[in-house]
C-alpha positions as CSV (number, residue, x, y, z in Angstrom):
1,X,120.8,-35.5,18.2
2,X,119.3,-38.7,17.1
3,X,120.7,-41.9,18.5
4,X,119.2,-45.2,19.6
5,X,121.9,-47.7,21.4
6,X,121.4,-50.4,23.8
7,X,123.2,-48.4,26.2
8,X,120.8,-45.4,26.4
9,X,118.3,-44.3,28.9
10,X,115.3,-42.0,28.3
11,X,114.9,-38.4,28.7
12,X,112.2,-38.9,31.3
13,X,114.8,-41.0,33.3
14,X,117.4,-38.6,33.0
15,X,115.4,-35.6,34.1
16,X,115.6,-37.5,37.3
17,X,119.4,-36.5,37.8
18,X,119.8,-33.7,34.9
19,X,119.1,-30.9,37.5
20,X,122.0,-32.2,39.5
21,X,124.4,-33.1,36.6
22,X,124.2,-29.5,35.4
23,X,125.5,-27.9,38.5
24,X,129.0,-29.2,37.2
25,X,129.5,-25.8,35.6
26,X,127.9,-22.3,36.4
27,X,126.0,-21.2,33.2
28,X,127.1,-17.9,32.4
29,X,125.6,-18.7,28.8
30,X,123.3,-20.9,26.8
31,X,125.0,-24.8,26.5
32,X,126.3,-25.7,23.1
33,X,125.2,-29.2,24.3
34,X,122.3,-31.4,25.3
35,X,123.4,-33.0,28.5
36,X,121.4,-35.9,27.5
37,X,123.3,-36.8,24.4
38,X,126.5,-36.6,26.4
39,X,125.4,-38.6,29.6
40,X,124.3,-41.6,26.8
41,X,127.7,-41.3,24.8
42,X,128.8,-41.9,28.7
43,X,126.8,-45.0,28.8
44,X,128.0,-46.5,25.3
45,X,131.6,-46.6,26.6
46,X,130.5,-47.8,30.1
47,X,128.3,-50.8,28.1
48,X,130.5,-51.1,25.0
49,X,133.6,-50.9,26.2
50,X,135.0,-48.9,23.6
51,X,137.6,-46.2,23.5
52,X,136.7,-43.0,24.4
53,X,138.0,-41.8,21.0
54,X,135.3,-44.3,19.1
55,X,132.8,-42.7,20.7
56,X,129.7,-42.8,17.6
57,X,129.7,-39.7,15.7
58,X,125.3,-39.9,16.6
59,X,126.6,-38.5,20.1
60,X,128.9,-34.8,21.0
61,X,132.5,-35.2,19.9
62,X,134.9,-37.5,22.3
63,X,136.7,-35.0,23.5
64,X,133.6,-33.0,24.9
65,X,131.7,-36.3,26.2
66,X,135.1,-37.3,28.6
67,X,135.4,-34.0,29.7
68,X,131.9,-34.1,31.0
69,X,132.5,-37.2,32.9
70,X,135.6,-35.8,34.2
71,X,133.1,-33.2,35.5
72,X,131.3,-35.4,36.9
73,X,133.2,-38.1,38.5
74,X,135.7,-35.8,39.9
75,X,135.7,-35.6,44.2
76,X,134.3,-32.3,45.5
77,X,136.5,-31.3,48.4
78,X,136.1,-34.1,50.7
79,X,132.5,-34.7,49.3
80,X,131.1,-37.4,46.8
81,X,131.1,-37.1,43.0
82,X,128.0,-35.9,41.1
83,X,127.7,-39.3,39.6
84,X,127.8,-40.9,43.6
85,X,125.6,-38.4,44.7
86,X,123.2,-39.2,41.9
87,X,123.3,-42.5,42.7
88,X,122.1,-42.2,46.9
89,X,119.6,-40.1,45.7
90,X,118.2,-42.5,43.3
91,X,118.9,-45.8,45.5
92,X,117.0,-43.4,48.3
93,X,114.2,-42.9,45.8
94,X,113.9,-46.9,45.4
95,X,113.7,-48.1,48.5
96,X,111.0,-45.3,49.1
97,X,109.1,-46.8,46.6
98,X,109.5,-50.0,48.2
99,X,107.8,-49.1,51.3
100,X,111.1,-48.4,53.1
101,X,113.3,-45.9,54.4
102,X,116.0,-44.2,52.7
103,X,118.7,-45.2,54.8
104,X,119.1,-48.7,55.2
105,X,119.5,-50.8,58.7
106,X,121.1,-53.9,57.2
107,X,123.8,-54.2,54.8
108,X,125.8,-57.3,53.2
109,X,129.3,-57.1,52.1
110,X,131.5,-58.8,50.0
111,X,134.4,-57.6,47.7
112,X,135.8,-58.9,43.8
113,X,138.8,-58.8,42.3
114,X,139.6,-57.6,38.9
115,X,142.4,-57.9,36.3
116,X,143.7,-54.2,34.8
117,X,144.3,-53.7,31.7
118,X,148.1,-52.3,30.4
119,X,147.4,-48.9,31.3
120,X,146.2,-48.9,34.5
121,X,148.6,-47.4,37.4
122,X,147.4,-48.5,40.4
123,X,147.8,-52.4,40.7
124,X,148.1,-55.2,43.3
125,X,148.2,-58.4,43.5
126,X,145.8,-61.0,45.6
127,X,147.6,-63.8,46.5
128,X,144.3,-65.2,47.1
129,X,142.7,-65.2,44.0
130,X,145.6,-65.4,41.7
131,X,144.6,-61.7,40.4
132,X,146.7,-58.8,39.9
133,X,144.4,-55.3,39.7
134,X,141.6,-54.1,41.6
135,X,139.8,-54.9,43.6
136,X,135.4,-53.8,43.6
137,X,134.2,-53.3,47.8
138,X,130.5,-52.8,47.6
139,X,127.8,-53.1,50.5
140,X,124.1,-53.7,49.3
141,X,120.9,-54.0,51.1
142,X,118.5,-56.7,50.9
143,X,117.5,-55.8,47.3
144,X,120.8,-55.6,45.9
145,X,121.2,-51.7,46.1
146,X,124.7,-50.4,46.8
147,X,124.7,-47.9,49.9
148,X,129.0,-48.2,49.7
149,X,131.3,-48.8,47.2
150,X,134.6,-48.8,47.6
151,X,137.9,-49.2,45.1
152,X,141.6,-50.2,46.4
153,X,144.4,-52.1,45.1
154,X,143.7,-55.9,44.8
155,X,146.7,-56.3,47.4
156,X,144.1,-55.0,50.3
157,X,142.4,-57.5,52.3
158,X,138.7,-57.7,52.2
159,X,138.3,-56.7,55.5
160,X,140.5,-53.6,55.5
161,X,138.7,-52.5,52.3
162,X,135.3,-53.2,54.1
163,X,136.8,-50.4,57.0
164,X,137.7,-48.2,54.2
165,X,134.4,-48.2,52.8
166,X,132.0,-48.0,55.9
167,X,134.9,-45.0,57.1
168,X,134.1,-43.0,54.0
169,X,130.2,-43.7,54.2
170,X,129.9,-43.6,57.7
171,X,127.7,-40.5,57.3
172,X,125.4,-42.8,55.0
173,X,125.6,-46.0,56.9
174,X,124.0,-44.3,60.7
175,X,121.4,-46.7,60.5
176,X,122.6,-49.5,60.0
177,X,122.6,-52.3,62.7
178,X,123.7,-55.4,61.2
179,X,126.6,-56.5,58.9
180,X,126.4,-60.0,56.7
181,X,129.6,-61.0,55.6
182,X,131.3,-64.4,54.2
183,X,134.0,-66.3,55.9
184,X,136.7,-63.6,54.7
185,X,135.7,-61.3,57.2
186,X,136.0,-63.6,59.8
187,X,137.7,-62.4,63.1
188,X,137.2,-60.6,66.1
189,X,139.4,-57.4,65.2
190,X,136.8,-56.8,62.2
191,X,133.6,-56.7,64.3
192,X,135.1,-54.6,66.9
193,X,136.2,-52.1,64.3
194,X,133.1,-52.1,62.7
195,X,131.2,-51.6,66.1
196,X,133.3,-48.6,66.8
197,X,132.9,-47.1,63.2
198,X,128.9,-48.0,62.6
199,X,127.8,-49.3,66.3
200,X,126.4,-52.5,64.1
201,X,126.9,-56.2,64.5
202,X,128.6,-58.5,62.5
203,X,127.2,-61.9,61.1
204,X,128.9,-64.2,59.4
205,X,127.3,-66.5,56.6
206,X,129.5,-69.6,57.0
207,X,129.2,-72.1,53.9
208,X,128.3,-75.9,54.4
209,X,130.8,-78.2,55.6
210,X,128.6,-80.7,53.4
211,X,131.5,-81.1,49.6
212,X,128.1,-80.1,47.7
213,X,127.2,-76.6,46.3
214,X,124.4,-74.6,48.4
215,X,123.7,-71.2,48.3
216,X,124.3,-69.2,51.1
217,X,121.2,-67.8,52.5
218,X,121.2,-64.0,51.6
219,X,124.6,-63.9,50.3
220,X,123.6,-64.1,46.5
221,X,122.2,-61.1,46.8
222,X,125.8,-59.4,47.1
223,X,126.6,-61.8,44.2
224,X,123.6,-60.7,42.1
225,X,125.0,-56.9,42.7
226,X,128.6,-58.0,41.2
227,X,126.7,-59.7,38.1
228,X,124.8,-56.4,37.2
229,X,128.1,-55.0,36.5
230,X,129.3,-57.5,34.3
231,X,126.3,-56.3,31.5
232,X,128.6,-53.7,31.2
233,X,132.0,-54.8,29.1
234,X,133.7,-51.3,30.6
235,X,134.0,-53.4,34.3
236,X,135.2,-56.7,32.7
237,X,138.4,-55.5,33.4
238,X,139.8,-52.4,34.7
239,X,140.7,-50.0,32.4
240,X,141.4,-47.2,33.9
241,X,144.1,-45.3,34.9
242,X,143.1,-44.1,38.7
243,X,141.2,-45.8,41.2
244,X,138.7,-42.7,41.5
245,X,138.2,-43.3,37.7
246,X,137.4,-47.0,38.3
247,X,134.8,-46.0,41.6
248,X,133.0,-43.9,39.3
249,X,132.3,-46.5,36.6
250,X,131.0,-48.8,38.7
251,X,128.4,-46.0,40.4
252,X,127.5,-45.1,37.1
253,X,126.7,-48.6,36.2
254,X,124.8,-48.9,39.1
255,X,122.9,-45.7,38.1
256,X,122.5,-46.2,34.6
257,X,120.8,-49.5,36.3
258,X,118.2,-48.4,38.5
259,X,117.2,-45.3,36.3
260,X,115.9,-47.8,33.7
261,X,114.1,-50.3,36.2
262,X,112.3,-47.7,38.6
């Protein structure tokens, strides 16, 4: 099908994750549709920020492109998404290109709140920040490359949301020896925890007590990782209905992300 948006990615890139995509479904019979075109209708509501239902006619029908990212995004019995799974494989593939390994030894955390839109169920409210949503954990490496991501209520603390995430990627995160984090994190109960849960130390970036602006060294990176996702007019706000939904967005943003830049 012939379509050329903003949003898309090339067939080379996607042949990169098409073997795993298509292990969604067992094919007892030829597909009726190119997994390509449906992965890019994907993208144009992820970087349009359109309804599913005014999906371009160019790609599959609506109906057939949300049910593929359904497929896609939903949890596999205690395991990650295809779409998250997609994404550790490609961030792996990166860093190995880099010179590095895999796995990464140092990660920096930091968390953003978000507004939701009317129909989204799960909302709280952060006192903090004045925002009533979501709110977007995410730990990157030095480069910017998420290793965890994690979605709660905007209610949650930073540094329970951190625990949450590092919990759920603890598998991921066995190398990692040091944790850089801002002065939300702050506190003695959070780097015990996150001794215990990922035997790594935490550092804390702590702002000048100077009333000028200065960039905290190593922290913008974190920041820069936050500003990738707002290319993408899907994660302006949240929009959807479950917080898995919501997770799964912002890993495919990520991946739509590196497939076009490595």
């Amino acid at each position: 099908m012939a379509h050329a948006y903003p949003s898309d990615i090339s067939r080379e890139q996607f042949e990169r994750i098409r073997p795993l995509l298509e292990t969604a479904r067992k094919k007892t019979k030829p597909r009726d549709l190119d997994l390509y075109d449906l992965f890019c209708g994907i993208l144009y509501v992820l970087k349009s920020g359109c309804q599913w239902r005014m999906v371009p006619k160019e790609f599959p029908d609506w109906s057939n492109v949300y049910a593929y990212f359904r497929k896609w995004s939903a949890k596999r019995e205690g395991q990650p998404s295809l779409l998250e799974e997609a994404l550790k494989n490609v961030v792996g593939e990166v860093r190995q290109s880099l010179g590095r390994s895999a796995r990464t030894t140092f990660l920096i955390v930091d968390a953003q709140s978000v507004k939701n839109t009317d129909t989204a169920e799960d909302k709280g409210y952060d006192g903090g920040k004045l925002v009533s949503g979501i709110k977007r954990h995410i730990a990157v490496d030095t480069n910017g490359l998420p290793h965890a991501i994690h979605i709660t209520t905007a209610n949650v603390t930073d540094r329970a949301g951190a625990l949450e995430a590092f919990a759920l990627h603890k598998e991921a995160l066995g190398n990692v020896q040091n944790v850089l984090v801002d002065g939300s994190y702050t506190g003695e109960p959070f780097a015990t925890s996150v001794q215990a849960l990922l035997s790594a130390t935490v550092e804390v970036a702590k702002r000048s007590e100077l009333h000028t602006f200065a960039v905290i060294p190593k922290r913008w990176v974190v920041e820069r990782s936050f500003a990738w996702l707002e290319k993408c007019r899907r994660l302006w706000k949240n929009c959807e209905r479950k917080l898995n939904t919501s997770l799964q967005m912002v890993a495919l943003a990520f991946l739509a992300l590196l497939l076009r830049r490595s």
